[in-house]
N, C-alpha and C positions, 0 to 999 in steps of 0.2 A: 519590127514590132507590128504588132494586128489591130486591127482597128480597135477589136473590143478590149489590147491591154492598153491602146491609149483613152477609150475612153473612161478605163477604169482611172487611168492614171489624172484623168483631167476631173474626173469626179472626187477622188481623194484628194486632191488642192483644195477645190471649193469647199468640202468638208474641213480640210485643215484653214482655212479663210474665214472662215463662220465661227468656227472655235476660236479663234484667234481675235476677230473683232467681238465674241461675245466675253473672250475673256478682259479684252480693253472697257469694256463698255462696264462688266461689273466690277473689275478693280481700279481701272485707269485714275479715280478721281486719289486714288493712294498719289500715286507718281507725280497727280497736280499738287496734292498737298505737300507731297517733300521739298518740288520745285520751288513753289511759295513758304515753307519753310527756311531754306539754305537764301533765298534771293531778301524774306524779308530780315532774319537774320544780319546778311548782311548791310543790309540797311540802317540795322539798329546800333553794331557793332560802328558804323562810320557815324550813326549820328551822336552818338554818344561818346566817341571820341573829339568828335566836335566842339562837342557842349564843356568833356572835360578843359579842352585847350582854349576852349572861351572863358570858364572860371578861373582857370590858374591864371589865363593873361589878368583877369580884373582885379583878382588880389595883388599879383605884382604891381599892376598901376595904384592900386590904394596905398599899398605898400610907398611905393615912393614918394605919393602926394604929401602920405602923413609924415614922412621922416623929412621932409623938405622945410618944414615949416623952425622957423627959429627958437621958438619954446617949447624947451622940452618937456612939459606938462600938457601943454597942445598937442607934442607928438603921441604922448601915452594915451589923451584921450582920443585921438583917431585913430590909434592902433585897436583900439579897442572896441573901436564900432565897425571895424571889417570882419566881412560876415563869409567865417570860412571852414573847409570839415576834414580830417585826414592830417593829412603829411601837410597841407597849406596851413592848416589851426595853428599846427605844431609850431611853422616856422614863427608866425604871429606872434604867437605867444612867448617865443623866443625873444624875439627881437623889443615886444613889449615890458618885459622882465630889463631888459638890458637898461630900458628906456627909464624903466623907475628906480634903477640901480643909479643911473646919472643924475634923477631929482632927487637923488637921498631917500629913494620910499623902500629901502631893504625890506623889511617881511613882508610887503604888497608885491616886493619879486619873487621871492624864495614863494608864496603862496601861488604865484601864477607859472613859476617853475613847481611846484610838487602837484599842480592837476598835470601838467604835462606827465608826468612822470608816471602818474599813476590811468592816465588813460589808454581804454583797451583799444581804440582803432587808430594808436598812431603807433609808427612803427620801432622797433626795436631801440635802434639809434639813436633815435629823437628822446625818446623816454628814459635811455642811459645820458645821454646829453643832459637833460634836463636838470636830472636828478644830481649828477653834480656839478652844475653850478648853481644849482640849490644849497648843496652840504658845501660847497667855496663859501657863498655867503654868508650861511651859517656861524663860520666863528665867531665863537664871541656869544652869541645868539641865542643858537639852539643847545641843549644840553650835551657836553661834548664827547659823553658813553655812547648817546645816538648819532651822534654825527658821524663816528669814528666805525660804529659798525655799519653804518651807509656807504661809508666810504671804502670798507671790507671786504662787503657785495661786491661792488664795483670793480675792486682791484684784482677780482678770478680770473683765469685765463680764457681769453675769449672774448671778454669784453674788450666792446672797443676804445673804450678811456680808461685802460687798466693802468698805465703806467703814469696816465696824469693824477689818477687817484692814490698812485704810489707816492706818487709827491706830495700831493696834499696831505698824505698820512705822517711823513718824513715832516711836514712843517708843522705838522700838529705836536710830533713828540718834542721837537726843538720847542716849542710855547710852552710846553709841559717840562722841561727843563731836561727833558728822556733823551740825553745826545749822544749816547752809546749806541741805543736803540736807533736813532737817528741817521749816524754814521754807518751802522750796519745796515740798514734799508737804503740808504743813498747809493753803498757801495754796491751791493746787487743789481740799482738800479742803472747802474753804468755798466756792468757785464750783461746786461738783459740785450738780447737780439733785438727785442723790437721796441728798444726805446730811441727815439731819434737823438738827431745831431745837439740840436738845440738844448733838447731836456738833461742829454749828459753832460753839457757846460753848466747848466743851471746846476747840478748836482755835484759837478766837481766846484765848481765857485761857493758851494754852499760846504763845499766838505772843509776846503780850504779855512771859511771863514769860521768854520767852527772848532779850526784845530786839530783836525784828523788830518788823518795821510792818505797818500795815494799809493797802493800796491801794486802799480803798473800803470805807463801810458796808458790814458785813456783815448790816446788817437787810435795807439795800436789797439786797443778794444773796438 
């Protein structure tokens, strides 16, 4: 190589070295900014994780202070001063409900079970949960055209308290004196795949005691 294609070659570096840091110098603060995006990001993503697993611990400990206490009128009123949002609310308010079902305060549950029900930021679950052991309560209660089509909702496929809401339905017809209807819903619900162990004794004991038969072991089912 000759002097002057090196010094060409040493001259086109320094041109490609100047382009280069003049291209760092007019975009470079892009690359700071994404740095400090992704870095503060994750900051936020661990500090808020944080925070969440600090609120859930505090409801848990409220949770247990208030149900600790020996009157259960003391436990409903400090279930109800815990201050909580989401999936935590939901369980609260569960367990609150439970709480006024024990002092005898039925529609102050069934009321604090149907805001569950009908609220938009708690999840699927909780909100079918709610709603019936709202319409459980219910008997007796609430007008039993609406209870029963609440209870209708519920029992589609899909939901996940379908086959307890089958039941509930089955003892609704038995109160109604409807034991045909009765015994035909009971028996379905003993051929249903996904009704458990438990709930197909409750329905065969229930079949029994109302005088129907049984069209085949129900073990072997």
């Amino acid at each position: 190589m000759s002097d002057s294609d090196s010094f060409i070659n040493e001259v086109t570096e320094e041109v490609r070295r100047d382009q280069l840091y003049a291209t760092f110098r007019r975009y470079g603060w892009i690359a700071v900014v994404v740095v400090l995006a992704i870095v503060g990001g994750a900051a936020w993503n661990e500090y808020s994780r944080s925070q969440s697993e600090a609120a859930a611990q505090a409801v848990g400990d409220a949770l247990l202070t208030a149900l600790e206490d020996d009157d259960v009128d003391a436990r409903v009123a400090a279930l109800a001063e815990i201050d909580a949002e989401g999936s935590a609310a939901a369980l609260v308010a569960l367990m609150t409900a439970n709480e006024q079902q024990i002092a005898g305060q039925t529609e102050a549950a069934i009321a604090t079970l149907d805001r569950v029900a009908i609220a938009a930021d708690v999840p699927q679950d909780y909100r079918a949960l709610a709603s019936l052991k709202s319409l459980m309560l219910g008997a007796g209660i609430m007008d039993e055209d609406s209870r029963r089509a609440g209870l209708e909702a519920l029992a589609v496929p899909g939901n996940p308290y379908r086959m307890l809401a089958l039941e509930q339905l089955a003892l609704a017809e038995v109160a109604a004196g409807e034991t045909d209807a009765a015994l035909a819903r009971l028996t379905t619900m003993i051929e249903d795949a996904e009704a458990t162990e438990s709930l197909r004794e409750r329905a065969v004991g229930l079949i029994v005691a109302l005088g129907g038969e049984l069209a085949s072991d129900p073990a072997a089912n």
